[in-house]
MIDRENZA-592428 format. One record per residue: residue number from 1; y, z, x of N, C-alpha, C, O in turn. Coordinates in pm, 1 decimal, decimal comma. Atoms other than C-alpha are relative to their C-alpha. Layout:
N
SITE    n       n_y       n_z       n_x      ca_y      ca_z      ca_x       c_y       c_z       c_x       o_y       o_z       o_x
SITE  NUM         Y         Z         X         Y         Z         X         Y         Z         X         Y         Z         X
...
This chain:
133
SITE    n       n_y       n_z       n_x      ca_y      ca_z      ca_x       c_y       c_z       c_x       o_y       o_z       o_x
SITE    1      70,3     -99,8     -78,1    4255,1    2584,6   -2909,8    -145,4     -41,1      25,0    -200,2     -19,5     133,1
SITE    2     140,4      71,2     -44,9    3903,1    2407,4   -2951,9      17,3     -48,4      98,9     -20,1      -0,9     206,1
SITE    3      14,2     142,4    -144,5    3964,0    2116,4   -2722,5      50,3      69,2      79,1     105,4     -33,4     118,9
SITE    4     -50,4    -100,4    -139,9    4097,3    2351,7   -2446,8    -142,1      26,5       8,7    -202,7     -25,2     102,6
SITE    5     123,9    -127,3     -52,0    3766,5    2579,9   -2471,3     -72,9    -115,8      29,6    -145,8    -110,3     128,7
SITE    6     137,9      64,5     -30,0    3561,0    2266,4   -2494,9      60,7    -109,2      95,1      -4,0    -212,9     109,5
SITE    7     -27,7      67,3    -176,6    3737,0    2101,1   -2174,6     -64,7      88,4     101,1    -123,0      17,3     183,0
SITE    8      37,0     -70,3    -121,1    3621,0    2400,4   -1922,7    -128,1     -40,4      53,7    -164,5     -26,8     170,5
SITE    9     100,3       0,7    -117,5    3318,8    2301,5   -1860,0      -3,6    -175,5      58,6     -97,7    -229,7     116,4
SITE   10     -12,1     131,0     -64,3    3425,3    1949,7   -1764,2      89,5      90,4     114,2      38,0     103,0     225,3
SITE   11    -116,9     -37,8    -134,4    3725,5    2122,5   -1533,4    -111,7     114,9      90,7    -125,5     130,9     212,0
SITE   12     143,0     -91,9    -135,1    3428,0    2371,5   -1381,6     -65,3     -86,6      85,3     -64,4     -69,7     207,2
SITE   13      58,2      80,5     -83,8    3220,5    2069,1   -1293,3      89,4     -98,0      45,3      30,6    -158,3     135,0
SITE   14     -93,4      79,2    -112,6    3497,4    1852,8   -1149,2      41,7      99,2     157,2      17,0      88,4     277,3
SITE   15      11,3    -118,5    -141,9    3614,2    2179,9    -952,2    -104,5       4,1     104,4     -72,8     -15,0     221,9
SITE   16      96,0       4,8     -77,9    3268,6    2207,4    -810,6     -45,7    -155,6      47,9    -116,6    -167,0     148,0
SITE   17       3,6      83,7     -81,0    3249,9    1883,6    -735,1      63,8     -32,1     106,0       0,0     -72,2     203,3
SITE   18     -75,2      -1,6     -29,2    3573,7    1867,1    -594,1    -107,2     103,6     206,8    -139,1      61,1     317,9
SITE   19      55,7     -66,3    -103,7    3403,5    2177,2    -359,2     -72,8     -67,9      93,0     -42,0     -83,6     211,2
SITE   20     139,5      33,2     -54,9    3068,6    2025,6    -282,0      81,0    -117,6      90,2      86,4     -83,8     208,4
SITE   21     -68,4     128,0     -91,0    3259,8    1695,4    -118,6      68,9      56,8     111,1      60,2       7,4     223,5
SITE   22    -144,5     -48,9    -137,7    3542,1    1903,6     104,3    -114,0      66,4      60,3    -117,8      31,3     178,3
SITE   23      70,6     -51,3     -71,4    3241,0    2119,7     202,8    -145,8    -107,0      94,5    -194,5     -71,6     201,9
SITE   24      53,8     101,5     -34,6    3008,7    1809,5     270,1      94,7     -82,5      97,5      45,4    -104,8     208,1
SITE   25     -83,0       7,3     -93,1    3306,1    1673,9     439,3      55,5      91,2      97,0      43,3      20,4     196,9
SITE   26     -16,4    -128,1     -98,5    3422,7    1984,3     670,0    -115,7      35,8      67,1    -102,7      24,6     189,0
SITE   27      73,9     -85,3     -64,9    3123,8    2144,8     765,3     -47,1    -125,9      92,5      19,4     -91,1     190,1
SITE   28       6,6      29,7    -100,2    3010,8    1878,1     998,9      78,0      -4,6     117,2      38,8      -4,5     233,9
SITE   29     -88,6     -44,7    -126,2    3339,7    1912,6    1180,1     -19,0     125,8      88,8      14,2     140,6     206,5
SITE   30     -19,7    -169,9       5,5    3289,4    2280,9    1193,4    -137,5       0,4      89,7    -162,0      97,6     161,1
SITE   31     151,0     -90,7     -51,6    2912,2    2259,3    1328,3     -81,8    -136,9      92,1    -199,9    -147,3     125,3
SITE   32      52,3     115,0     -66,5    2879,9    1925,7    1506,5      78,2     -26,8     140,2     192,3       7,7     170,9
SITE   33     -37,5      -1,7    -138,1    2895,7    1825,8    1862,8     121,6     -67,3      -0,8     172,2    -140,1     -86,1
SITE   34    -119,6      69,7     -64,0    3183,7    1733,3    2059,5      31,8     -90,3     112,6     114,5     -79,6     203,2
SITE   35      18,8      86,1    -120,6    3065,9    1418,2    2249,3      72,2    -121,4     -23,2      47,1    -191,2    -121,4
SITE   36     -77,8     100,8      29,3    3315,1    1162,1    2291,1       2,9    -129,9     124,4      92,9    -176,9     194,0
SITE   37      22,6     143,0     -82,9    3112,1     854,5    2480,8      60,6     -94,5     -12,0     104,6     -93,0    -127,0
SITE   38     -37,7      73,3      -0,2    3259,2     552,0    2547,6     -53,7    -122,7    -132,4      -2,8    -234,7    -136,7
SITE   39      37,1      99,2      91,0    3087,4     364,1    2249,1     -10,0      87,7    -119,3     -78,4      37,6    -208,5
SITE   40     -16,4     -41,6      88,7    3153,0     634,3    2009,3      68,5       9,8    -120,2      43,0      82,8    -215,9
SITE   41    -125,6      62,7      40,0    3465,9     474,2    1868,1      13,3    -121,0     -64,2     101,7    -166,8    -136,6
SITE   42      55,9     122,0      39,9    3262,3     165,0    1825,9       3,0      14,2    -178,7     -50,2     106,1    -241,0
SITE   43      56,6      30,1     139,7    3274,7      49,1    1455,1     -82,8     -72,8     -49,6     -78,8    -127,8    -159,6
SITE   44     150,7      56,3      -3,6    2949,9     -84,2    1500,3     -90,0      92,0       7,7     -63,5     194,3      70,9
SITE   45      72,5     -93,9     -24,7    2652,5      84,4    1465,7     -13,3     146,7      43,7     -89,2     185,7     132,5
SITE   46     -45,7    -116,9      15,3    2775,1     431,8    1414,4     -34,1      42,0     189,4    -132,7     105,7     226,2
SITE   47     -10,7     -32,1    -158,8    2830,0     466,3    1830,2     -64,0       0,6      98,3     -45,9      59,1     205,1
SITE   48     122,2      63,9    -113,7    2509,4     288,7    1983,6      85,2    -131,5      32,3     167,3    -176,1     -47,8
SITE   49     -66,0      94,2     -51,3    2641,0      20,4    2158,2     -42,2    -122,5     -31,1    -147,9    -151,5      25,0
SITE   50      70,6     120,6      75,4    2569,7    -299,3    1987,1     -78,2    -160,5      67,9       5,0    -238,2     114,9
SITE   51      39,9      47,1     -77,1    2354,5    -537,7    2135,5     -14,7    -145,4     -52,0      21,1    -150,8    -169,7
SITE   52     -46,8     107,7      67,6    2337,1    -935,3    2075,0     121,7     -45,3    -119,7     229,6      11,2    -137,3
SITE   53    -113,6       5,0      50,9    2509,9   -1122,7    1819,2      -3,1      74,3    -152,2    -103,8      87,7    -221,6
SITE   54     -14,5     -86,4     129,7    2647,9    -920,6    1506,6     -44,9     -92,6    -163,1     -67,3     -40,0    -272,1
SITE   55     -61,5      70,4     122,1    2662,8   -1244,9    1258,4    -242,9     -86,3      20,2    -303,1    -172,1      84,8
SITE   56     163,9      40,1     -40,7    2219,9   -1245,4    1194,0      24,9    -127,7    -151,0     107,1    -116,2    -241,9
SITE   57     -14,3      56,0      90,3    2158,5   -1540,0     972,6    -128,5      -6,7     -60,6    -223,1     -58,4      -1,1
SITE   58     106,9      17,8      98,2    1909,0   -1497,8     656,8      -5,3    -105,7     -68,7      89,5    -171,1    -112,0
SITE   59      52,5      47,5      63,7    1681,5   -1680,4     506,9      70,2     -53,0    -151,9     134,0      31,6    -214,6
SITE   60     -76,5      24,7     152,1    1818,5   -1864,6     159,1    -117,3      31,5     -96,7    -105,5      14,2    -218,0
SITE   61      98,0     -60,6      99,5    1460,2   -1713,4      35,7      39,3     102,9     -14,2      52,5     155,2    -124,8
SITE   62     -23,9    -168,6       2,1    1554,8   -1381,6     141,1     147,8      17,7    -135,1     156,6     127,5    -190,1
SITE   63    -123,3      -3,0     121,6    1887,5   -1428,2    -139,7     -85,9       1,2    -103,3     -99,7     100,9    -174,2
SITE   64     121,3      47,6     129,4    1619,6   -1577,1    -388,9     -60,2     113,6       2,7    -104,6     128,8    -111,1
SITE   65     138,6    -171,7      27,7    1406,4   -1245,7    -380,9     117,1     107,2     -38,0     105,7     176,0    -139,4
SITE   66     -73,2    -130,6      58,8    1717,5    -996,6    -385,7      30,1     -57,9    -122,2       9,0      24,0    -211,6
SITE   67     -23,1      45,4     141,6    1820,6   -1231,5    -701,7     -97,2      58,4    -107,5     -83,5     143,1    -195,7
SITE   68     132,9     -64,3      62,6    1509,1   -1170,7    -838,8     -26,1     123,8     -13,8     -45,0     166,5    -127,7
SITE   69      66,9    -200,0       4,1    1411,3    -790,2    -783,7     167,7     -12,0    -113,4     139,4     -23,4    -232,7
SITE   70    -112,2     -64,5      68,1    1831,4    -736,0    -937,7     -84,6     -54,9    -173,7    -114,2      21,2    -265,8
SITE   71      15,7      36,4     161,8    1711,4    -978,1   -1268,0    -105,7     118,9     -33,0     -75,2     189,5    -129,1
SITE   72     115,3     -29,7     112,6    1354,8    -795,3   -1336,7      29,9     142,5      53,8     -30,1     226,1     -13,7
SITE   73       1,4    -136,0      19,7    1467,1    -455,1   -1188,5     102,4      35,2    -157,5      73,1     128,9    -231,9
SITE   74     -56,7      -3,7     136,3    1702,6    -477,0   -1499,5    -107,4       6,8    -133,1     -74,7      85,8    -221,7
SITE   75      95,7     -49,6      71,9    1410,3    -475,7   -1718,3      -7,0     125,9      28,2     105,7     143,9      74,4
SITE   76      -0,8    -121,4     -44,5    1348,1    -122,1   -1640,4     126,1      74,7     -55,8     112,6     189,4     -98,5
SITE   77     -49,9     -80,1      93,5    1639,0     -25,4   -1790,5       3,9     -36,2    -139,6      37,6      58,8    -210,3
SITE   78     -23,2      55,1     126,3    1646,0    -207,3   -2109,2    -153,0      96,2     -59,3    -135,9     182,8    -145,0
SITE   79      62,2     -99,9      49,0    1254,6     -45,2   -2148,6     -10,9     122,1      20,0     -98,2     185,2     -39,5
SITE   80     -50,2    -160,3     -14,1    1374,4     294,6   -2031,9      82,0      39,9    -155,1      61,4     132,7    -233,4
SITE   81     -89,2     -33,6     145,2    1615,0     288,9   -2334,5     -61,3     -26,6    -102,5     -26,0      36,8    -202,0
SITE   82      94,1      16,7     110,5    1346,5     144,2   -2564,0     -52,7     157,2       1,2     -14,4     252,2     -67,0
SITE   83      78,9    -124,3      -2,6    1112,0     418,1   -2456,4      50,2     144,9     -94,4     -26,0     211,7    -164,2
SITE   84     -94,8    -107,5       0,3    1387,3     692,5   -2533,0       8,8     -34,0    -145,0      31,7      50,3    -231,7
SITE   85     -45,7      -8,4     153,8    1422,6     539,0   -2854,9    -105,7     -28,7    -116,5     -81,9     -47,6    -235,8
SITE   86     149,2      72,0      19,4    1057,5     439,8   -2931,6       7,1      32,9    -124,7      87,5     -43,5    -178,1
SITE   87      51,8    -102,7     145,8     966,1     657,4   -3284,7     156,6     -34,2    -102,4     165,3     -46,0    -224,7
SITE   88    -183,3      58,4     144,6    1378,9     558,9   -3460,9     -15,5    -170,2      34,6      68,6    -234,0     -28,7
SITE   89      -1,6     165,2      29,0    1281,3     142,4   -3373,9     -74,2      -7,3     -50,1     -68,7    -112,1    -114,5
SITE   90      90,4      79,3      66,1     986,2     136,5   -3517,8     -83,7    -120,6      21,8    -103,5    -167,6     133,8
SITE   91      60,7     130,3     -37,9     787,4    -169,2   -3580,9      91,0    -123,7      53,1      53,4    -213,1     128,9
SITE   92    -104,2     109,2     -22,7    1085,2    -389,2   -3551,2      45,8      18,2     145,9      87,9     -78,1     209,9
SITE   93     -11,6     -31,5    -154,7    1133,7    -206,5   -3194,4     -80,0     -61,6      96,0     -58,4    -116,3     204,2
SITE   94     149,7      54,5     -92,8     786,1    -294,5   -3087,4      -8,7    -162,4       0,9     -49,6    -230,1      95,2
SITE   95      34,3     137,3     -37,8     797,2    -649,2   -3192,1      94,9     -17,8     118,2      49,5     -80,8     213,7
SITE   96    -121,8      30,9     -18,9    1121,1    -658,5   -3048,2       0,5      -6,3     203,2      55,1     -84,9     280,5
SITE   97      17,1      23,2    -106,2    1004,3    -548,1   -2711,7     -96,1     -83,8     106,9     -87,5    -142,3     214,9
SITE   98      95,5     158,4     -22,8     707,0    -754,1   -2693,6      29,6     -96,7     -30,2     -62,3    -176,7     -12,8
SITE   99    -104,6     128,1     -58,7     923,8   -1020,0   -2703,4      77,9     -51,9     110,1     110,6    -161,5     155,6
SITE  100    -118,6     -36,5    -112,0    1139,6    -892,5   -2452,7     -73,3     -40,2     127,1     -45,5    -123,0     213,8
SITE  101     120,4      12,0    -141,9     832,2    -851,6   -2200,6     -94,8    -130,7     -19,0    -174,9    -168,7      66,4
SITE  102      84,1     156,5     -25,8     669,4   -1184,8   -2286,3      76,6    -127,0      36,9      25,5    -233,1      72,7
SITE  103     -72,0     110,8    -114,7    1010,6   -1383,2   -2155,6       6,0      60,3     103,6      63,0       1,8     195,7
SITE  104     -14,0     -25,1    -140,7     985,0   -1183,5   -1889,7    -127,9     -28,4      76,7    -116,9     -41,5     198,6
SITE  105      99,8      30,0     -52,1     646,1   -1252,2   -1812,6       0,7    -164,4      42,2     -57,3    -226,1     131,6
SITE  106      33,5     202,8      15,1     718,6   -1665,4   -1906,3      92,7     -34,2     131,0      79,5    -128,5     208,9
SITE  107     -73,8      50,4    -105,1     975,1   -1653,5   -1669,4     -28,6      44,0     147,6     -12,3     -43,5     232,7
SITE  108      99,9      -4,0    -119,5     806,9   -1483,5   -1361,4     -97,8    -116,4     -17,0     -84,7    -214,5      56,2
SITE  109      66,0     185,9     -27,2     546,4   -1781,5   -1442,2      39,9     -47,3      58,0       5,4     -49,8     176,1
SITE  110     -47,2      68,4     -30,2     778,1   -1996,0   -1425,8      35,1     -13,3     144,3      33,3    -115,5     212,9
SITE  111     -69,1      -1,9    -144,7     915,6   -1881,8   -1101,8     -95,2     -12,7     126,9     -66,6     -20,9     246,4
SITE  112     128,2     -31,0     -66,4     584,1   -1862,4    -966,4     -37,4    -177,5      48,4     -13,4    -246,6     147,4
SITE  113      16,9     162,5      58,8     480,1   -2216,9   -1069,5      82,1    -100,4      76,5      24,3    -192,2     134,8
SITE  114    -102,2      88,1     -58,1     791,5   -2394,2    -931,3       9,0      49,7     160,0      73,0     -28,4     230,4
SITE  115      25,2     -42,0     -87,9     727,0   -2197,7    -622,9     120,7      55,3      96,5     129,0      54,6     219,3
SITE  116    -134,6     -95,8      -7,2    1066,5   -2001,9    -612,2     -52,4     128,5      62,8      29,1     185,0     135,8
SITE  117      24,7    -169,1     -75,1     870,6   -1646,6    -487,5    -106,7     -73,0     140,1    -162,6      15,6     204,8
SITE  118      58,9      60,8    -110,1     687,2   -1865,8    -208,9     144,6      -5,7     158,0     251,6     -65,0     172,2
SITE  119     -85,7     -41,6    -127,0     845,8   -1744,6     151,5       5,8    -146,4     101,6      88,9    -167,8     189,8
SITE  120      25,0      71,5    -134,8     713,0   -2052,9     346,2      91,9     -77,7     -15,7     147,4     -81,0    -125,5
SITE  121     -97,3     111,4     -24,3     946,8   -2331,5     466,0     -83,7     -93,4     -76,5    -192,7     -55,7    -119,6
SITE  122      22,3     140,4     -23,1     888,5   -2696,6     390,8     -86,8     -62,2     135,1    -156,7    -163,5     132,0
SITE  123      26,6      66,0     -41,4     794,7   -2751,2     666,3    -165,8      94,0      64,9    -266,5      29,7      94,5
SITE  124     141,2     -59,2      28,2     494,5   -2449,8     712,8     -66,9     -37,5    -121,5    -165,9      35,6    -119,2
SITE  125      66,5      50,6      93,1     354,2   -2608,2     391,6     -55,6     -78,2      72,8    -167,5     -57,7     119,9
SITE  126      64,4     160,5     -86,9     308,9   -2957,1     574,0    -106,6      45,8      92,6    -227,7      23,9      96,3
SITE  127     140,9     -27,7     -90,9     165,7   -2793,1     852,8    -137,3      70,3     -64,9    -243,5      27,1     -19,8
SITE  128     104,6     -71,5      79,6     -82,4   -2557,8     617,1     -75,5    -152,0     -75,0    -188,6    -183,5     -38,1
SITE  129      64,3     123,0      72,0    -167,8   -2895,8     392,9     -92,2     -85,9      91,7    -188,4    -156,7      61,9
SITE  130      94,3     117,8     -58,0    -274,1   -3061,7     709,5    -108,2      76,7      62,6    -197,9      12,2     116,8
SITE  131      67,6     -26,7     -70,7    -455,4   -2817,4     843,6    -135,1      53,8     -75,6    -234,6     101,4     -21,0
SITE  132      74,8     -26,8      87,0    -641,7   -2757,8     534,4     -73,5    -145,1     -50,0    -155,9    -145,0    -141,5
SITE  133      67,9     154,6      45,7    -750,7   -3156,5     496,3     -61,1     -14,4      81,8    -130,2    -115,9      90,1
């Protein structure tokens, strides 16, 4: 009889979730126009008509930077969960995270240094080097 009583309020908030979605789904049917242009059908650009070519090609820096932000936005949670646990780690917490944040600092260096967060080509360097001699 416990575990029944102490399921309801999981089956309340699934229910209402359950709601909030069919009503998030429905009510735009219910309250949205009924314009059915010729490029509305498009599975491109939610029914603007798509203009040049679809296939854009990025930068292999622009990969190198989302790599980057995913590694050190991950910091952020590791000291979110320190934080939360700050006063039960103790000193052994604190060294523990000033450790944590001084490879993260060695390795931004690093990345710095080797010139991994640098946007310019190869070949805007050359031109910058010469125009700086």
């Amino acid at each position: 009889m416990a575990q029944t009583t102490a399921l309801w309020p999981l089956i309340i908030y699934f229910a209402a979730v359950l709601v909030v979605v069919g009503v998030m789904l429905g009510l735009p049917n219910l309250l949205g126009q009924r314009s059915r242009g010729k490029a509305t059908v498009e599975p491109f650009e939610s029914g603007i008509v798509p203009v040049g070519d679809t296939k854009i090609r990025f930068s292999v820096q622009f990969y190198l930077i989302a790599i980057f932000f995913v590694i050190f936005d991950l910091e952020a949670v590791y000291l979110f969960a320190w934080a939360v646990a700050f006063r039960e780690s103790g000193w052994a917490g604190f060294i523990e995270i000033v450790v944590f944040i001084f490879v993260l600092i060695a390795a931004l260096a690093y990345l710095w240094l080797i010139g991994a967060l640098d946007w310019r080509t190869r070949r805007q360097r050359r031109v910058e080097s010469k125009i700086n001699n």
